[in-house]
N, C-alpha and C positions, 0 to 999 in steps of 0.2 A: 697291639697289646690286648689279652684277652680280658675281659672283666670281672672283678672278684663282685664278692657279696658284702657288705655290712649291711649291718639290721643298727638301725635309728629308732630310736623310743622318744619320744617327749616325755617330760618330766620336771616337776618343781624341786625334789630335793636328788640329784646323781647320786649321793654320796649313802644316800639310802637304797637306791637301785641298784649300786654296783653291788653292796654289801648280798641283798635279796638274790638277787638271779644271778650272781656266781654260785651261792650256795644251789639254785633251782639248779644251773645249769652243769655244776665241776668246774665251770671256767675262774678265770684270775684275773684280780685287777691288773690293768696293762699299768706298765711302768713308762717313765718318759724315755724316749732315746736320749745318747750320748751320756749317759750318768748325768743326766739333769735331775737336778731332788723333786723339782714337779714338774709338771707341763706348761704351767704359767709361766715359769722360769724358761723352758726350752722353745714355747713362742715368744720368749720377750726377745730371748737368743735369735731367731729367726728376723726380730725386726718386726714383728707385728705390732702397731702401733697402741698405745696404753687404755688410748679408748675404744678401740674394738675388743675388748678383752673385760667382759663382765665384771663387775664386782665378786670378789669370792672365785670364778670360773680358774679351773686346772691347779686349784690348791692342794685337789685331793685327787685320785682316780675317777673318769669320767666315763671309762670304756673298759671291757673286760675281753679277754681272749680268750680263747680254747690253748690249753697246755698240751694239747697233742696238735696242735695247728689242723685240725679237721674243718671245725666247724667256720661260722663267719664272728669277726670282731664284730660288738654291740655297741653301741655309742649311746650315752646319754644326754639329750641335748636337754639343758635346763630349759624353761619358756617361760615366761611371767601366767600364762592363760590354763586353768584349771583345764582335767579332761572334760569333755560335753559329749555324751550320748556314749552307743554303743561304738566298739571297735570294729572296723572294715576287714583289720587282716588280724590273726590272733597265732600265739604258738602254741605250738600240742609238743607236752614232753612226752614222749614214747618211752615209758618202761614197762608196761607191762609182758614186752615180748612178744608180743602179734598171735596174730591166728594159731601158730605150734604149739602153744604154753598152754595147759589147761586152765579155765575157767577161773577156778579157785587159784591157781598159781597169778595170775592178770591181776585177780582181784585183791590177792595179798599185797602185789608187788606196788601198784597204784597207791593203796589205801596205806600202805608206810610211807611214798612219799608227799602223798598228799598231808598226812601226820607229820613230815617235817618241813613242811613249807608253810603248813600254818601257823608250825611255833616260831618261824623266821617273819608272819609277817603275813601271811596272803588271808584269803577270807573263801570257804565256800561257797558258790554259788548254785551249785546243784548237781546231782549226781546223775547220771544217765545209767541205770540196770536194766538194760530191755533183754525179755524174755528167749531170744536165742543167743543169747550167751555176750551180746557190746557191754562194756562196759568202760565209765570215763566218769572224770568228777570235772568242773568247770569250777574255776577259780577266778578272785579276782589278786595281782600285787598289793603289794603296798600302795599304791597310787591310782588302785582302781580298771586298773587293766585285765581285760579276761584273757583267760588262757586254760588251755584244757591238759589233764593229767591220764595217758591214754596207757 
């Protein structure tokens, strides 16, 4: 069997992260399988027993997918432990169009979505305008997480 991707986040509230980075992303809260009304429900279904099963955990969307099935499922794993320090691996949303787009087209296209991911939640951390023409803002989510808008 070949191996697919998920990308795993930590996180204290899922229910805030799905809402966030589906908007960052286009992608959609995953639903439960089998016409189960949550997840909770459709591990109780499986037999997963009552105490492995958090408090609150699969009440609401925990994980988000791509609507065009491209990209990889996100999963939000609750954890009790705040984040600490800087991030190892981070995401870069690419819209500005890469190298073909001119300049000022990158820098429009960035700076509208960086404009709605701030009203969704995220927080500036610093813009990168280096004088032959890069340009990227570094953000952090809701939770503190960097990530870059390229």
């Amino acid at each position: 069997m070949e191996p697919t991707l998920q990308l795993t986040i930590d996180c204290a509230d899922p229910r805030l992260m799905v809402a966030f980075w589906s908007r960052a992303l286009g992608y959609a809260p995953e639903l439960p399988p089998g016409g189960q009304p949550t997840w909770r429900a459709y591990w109780q279904d499986l037999g997963v027993p009552e105490e492995e099963l958090p408090e609150g955990a699969g009440e609401s969307p925990e994980s988000i997918v791509d609507p065009k099935g491209l990209g990889p499922r996100v999963w939000f794993q609750q954890v009790p432990e705040a984040k600490a320090g800087k991030n190892r691996v981070h995401l870069d949303l690419k819209v500005g169009g890469g190298s073909d787009a001119p300049v000022q087209v990158r820098t429009r296209r960035i700076d509208e979505k960086v404009g709605q991911l701030t009203a969704a939640g995220a927080t500036v951390l610093r813009v990168m305008d280096e004088p032959e023409g890069f340009y990227a803002v570094v953000l952090q989510d809701p939770e503190g997480n960097e990530f870059c808008v390229a």
